[in-house]
C-alpha positions as CSV (number, residue, x, y, z in Angstrom):
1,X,112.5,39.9,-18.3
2,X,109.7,38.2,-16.0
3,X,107.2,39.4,-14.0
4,X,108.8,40.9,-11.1
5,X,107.1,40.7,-7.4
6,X,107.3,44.0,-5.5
7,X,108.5,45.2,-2.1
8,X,107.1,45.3,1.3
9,X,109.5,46.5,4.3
10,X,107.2,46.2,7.6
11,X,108.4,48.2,11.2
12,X,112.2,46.9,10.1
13,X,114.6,48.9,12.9
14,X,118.4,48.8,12.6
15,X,120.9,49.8,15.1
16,X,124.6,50.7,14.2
17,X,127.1,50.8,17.1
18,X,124.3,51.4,19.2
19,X,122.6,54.3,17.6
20,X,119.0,53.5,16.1
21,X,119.3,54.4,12.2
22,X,116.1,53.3,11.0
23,X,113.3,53.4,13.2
24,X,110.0,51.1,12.4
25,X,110.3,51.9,8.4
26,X,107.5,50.4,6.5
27,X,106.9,50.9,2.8
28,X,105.6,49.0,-0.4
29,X,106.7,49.0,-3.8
30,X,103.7,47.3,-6.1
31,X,105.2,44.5,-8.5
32,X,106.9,46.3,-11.5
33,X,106.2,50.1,-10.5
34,X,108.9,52.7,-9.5
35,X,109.9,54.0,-5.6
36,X,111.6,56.9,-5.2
37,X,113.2,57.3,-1.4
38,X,113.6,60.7,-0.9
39,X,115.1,62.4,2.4
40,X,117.8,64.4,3.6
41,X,121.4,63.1,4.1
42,X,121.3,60.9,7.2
43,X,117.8,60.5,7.5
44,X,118.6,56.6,6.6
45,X,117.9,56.1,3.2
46,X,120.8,54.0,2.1
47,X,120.8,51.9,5.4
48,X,117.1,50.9,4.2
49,X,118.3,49.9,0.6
50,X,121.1,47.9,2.2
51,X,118.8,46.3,4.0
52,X,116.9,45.0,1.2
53,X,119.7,44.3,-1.1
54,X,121.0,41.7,2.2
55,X,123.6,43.8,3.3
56,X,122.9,45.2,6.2
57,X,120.9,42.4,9.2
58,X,118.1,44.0,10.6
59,X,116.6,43.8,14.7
60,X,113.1,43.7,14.3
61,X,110.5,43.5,11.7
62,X,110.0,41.8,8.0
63,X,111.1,42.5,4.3
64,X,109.6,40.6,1.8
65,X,110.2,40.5,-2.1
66,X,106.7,39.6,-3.3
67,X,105.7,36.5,-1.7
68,X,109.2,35.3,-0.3
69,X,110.0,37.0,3.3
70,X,113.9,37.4,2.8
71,X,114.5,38.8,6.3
72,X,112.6,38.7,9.7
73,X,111.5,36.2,12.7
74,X,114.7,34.2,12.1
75,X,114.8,34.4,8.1
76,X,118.2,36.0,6.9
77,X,118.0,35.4,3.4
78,X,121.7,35.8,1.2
79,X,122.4,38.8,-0.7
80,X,123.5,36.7,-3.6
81,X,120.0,34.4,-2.9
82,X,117.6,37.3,-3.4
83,X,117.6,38.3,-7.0
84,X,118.4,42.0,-6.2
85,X,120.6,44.2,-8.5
86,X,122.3,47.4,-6.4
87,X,123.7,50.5,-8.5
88,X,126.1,52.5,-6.4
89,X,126.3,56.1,-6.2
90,X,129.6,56.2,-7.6
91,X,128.9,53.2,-9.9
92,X,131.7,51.0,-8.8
93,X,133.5,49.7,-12.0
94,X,136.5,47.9,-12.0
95,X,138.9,50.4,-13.9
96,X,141.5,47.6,-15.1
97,X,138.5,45.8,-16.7
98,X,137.2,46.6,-20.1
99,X,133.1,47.5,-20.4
100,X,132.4,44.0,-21.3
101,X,134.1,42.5,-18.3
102,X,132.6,44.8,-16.2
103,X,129.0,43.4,-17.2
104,X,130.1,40.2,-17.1
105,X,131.1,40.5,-13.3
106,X,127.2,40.5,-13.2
107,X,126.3,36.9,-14.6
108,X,124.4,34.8,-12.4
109,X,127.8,32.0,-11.5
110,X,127.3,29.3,-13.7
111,X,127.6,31.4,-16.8
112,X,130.4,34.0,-15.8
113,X,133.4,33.5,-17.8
114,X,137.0,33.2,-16.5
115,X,137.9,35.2,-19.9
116,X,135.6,36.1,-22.8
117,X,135.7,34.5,-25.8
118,X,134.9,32.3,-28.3
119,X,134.6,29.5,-25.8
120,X,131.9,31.3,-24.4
121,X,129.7,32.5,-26.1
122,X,126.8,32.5,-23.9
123,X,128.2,35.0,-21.9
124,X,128.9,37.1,-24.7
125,X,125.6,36.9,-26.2
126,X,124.2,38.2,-22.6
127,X,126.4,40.9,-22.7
128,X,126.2,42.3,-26.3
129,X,122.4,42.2,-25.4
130,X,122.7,44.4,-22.2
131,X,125.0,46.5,-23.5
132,X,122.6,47.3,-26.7
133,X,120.1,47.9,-24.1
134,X,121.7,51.0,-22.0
135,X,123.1,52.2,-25.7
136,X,126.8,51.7,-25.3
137,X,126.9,48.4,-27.4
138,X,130.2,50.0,-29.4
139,X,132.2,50.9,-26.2
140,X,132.4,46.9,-24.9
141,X,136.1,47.0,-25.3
142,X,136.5,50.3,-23.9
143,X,138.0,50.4,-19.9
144,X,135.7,52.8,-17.8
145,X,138.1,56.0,-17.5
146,X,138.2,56.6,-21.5
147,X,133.7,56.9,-20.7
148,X,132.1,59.7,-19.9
149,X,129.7,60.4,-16.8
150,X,126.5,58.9,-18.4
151,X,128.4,55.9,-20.4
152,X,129.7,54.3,-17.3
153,X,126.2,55.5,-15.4
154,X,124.6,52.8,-18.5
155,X,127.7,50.4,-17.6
156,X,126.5,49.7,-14.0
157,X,123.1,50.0,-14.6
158,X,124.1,46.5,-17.7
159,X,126.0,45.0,-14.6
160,X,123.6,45.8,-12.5
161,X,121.1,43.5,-15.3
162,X,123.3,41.1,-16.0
163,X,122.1,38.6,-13.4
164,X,118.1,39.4,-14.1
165,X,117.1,39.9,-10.7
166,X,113.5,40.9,-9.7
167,X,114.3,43.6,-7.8
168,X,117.0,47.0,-8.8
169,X,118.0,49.5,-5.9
170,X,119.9,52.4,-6.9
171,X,121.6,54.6,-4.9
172,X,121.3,58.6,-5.9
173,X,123.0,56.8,-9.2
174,X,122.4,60.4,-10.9
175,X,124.4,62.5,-8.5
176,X,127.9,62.5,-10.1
177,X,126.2,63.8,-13.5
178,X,125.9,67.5,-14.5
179,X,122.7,69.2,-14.5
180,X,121.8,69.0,-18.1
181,X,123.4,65.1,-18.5
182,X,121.4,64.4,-15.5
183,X,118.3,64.9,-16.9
184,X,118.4,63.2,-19.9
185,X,120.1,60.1,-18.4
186,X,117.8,59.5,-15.5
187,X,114.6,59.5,-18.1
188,X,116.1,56.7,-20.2
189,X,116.8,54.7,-17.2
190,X,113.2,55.2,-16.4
191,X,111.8,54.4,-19.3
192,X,113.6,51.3,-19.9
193,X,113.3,49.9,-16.5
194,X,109.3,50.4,-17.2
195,X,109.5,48.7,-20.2
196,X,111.5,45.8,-18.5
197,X,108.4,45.7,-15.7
198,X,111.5,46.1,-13.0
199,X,110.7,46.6,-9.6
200,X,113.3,49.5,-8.8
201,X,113.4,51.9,-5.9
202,X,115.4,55.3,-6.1
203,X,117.3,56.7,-3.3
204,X,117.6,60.4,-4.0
205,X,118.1,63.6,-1.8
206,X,116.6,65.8,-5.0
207,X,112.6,66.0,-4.7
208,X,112.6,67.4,-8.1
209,X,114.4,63.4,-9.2
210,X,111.7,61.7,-7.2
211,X,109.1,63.6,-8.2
212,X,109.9,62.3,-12.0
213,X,111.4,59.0,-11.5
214,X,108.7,57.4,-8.9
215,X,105.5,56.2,-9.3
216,X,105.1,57.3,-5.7
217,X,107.5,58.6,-3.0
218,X,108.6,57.7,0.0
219,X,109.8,60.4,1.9
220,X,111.9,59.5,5.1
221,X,113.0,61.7,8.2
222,X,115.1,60.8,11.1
223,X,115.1,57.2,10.8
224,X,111.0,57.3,9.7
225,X,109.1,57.3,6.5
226,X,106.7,60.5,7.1
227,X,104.7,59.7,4.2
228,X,103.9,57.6,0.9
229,X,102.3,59.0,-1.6
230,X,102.2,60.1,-5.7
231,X,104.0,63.1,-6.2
232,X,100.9,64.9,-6.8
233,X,99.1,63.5,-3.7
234,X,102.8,64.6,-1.6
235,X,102.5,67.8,-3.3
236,X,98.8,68.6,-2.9
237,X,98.5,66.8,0.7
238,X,101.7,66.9,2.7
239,X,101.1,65.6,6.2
240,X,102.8,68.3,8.1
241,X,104.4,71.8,7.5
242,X,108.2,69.9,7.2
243,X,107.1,67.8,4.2
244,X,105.2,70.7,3.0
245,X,108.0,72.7,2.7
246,X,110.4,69.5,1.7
247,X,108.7,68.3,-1.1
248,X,108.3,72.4,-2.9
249,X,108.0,76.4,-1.8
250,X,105.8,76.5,0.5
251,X,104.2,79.8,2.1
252,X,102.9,78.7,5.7
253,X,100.7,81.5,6.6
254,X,98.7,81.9,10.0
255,X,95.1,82.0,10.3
256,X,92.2,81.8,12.3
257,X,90.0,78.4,10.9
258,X,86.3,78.7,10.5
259,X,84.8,75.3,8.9
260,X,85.6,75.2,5.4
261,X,88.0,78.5,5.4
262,X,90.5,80.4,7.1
263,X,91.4,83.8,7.9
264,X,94.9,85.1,6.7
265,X,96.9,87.8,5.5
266,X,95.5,87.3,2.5
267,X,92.2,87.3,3.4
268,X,89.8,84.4,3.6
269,X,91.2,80.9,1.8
270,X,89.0,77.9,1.4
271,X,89.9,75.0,2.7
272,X,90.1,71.5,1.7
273,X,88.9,69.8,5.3
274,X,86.9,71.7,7.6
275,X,88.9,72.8,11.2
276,X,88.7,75.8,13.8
277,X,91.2,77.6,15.8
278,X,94.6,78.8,15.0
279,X,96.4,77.3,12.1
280,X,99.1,77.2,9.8
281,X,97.6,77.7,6.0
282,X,99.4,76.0,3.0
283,X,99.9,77.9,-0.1
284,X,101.9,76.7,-3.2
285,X,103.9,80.4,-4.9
286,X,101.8,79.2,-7.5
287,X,98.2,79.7,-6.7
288,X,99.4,83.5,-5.4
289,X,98.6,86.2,-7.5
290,X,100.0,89.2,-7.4
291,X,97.9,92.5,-9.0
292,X,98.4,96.3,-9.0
293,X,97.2,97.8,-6.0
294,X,98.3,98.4,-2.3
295,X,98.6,95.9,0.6
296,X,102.3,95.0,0.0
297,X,105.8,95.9,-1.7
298,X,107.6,93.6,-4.3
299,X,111.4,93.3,-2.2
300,X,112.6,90.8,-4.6
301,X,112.2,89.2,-8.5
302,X,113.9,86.0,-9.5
303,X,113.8,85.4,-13.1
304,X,114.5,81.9,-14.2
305,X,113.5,81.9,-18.3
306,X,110.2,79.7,-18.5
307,X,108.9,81.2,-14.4
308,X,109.6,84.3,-12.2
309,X,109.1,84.3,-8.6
310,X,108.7,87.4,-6.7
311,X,108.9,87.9,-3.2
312,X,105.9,90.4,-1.6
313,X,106.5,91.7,2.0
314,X,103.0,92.5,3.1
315,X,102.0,95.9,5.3
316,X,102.1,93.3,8.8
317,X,105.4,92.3,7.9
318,X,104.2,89.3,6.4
319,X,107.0,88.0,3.3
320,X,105.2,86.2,0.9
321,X,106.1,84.1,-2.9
322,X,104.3,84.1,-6.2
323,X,105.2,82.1,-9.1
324,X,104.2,83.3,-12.4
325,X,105.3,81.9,-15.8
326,X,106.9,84.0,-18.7
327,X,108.3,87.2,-17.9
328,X,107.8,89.3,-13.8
329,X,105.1,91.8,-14.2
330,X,106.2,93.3,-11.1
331,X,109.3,95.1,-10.4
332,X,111.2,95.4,-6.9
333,X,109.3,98.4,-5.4
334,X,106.2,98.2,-6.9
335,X,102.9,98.8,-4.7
336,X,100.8,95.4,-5.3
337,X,98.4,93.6,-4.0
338,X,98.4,89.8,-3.2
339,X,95.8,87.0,-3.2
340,X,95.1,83.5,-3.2
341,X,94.1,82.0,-6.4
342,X,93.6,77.9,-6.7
343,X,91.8,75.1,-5.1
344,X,90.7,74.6,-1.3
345,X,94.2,74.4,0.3
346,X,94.9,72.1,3.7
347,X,95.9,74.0,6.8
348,X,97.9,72.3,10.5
349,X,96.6,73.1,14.1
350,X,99.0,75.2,15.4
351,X,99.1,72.4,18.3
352,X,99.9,69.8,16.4
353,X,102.9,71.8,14.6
């Protein structure tokens, strides 16, 4: 594959049948690196990949695909003209076609056969070299309902290929896979689209999925993208209590700011940008700890295998979450104490929540 040019989607709005679906969006995805699009359902997420892939016009603003603007001030560029593969959600095979025909239903024009075989072997070439790609080079003459989940998941994602386009979108291609399938799949599609130096972008509703899949995140709400980051920086530095709690558990406590710390619950909590006044304190389940001693009551233990997570109810009323790993070393009515153990946390104005 060539070096791919990245994405850049600046203040684009839509409206559909009057209503405003996307709202001033503006994201970048450097040349070659992964975006993940993550949001709940509605929020606009698929509208903005349609946009990109050509599908969908836009009424103001620009989306460019490294140094060609495809679509604003008059520019409408063809879906077919813009070197852009799309995965569907629900991968969108043709089931009276075999796996090979499938992929070929990707080749640029000039090169898609009427009928594969000897007389084109070109085509046939291209295919036998996508499908060894995904890993289902023995199932070309296979039709798509003898596959399982993650075989026709590699299917679209050859089709999807076929034509070499700069540019791959993919719809929350993962969903229709089981937990464990899931996994495994969505890491080999990663790693291969890195090693092909593909500009992709992930729509997901799953932050755990974006979290491993994208370079950075793009998370959107209500028509908007609230914030860009790398999953740690999301994580770490959410820009208000929504995302915080989006993007993981988060324990939002009150407090009374100071400078560089706050007063809580939990006693005083440093804090990673100096404020005063009432706030909202971030803490992550994990940087609780939760000791022997008095202050609060273990109401709950969830026990997952590799963490635990056990729910505190403080003596103010206060319910509060600590993440441990390994076994609880609390059980539900045990006197404890709680506190916060980790780096200089961020807190919100209560004005500004």
């Amino acid at each position: 594959m060539p070096d791919t040019p990245g994405v850049a989607v600046r203040d684009v709005r839509v409206d559909l049948s009057g209503a405003p679906v996307l709202k001033g969006v503006s994201l970048e995805a450097p040349a070659g690196s992964q975006l993940a699009i993550l949001g709940p359902s509605g929020c606009g997420k698929t509208t903005l990949l349609r946009v990109i892939a050509g599908l969908q016009p836009i009424g103001h603003g620009e989306v460019w695909l490294g140094e060609n603007r495809v679509a604003g001030d008059g520019i409408n560029v063809a879906a077919e003209d813009r070197r852009v593969g799309l995965v569907f959600q629900d991968w969108a095979l043709f089931p009276h076609l075999t796996v090979a025909a499938n992929v070929a239903y990707g080749l640029p024009r000039n090169i898609r056969p009427r009928r594969l075989g000897r007389r084109n072997p070109e085509a046939r070439k291209r295919i036998s070299a996508l499908l060894e790609m995904v890993g289902v080079g023995d199932l070309a003459g296979r039709l798509p309902g003898s596959l399982s989940g993650g075989q026709q998941q590699r299917v679209a994602l050859a089709r999807a290929l076929a034509p070499r386009p700069e540019v791959l979108l993919l719809d929350e291609p993962f969903s229709s896979l089981d937990t464990n399938l899931r996994a495994d799949v969505r890491a080999e599609v990663a790693h291969l689209l890195r090693d092909l130096s593909i500009t992709a972008m992930f729509v997901t509703h799953d932050q755990d999925e974006a979290f491993v899949l994208g370079d950075q995140v793009a998370v959107m709400r209500d028509g908007r993208v609230v914030q860009q980051a790398s999953p740690a920086e999301l994580y770490r530095n959410p820009v208000d209590p929504w995302l915080a709690e989006f993007v993981g558990e988060a324990e939002l406590l009150l407090g009374d700011a100071d400078g560089d710390r706050a007063h809580t619950a939990l006693g005083t909590v440093p804090l990673a940008v100096t404020q005063t006044g009432p706030v909202q304190v971030l803490l992550r389940p994990e940087h609780l700890v939760v000791s022997d001693g008095g202050g609060g009551v273990v109401i709950d233990v969830e026990y997952y295998g590799h963490d635990a997570l056990s729910s505190v109810r403080l003596d103010d009323g206060t319910v509060v979450r600590s993440r441990v790993t390994g076994a609880p070393r609390h059980r539900v009515g045990d006197s404890v104490s709680v506190a916060h153990q980790g780096d200089p946390t961020i807190a919100y104005a209560l004005a500004a929540v």
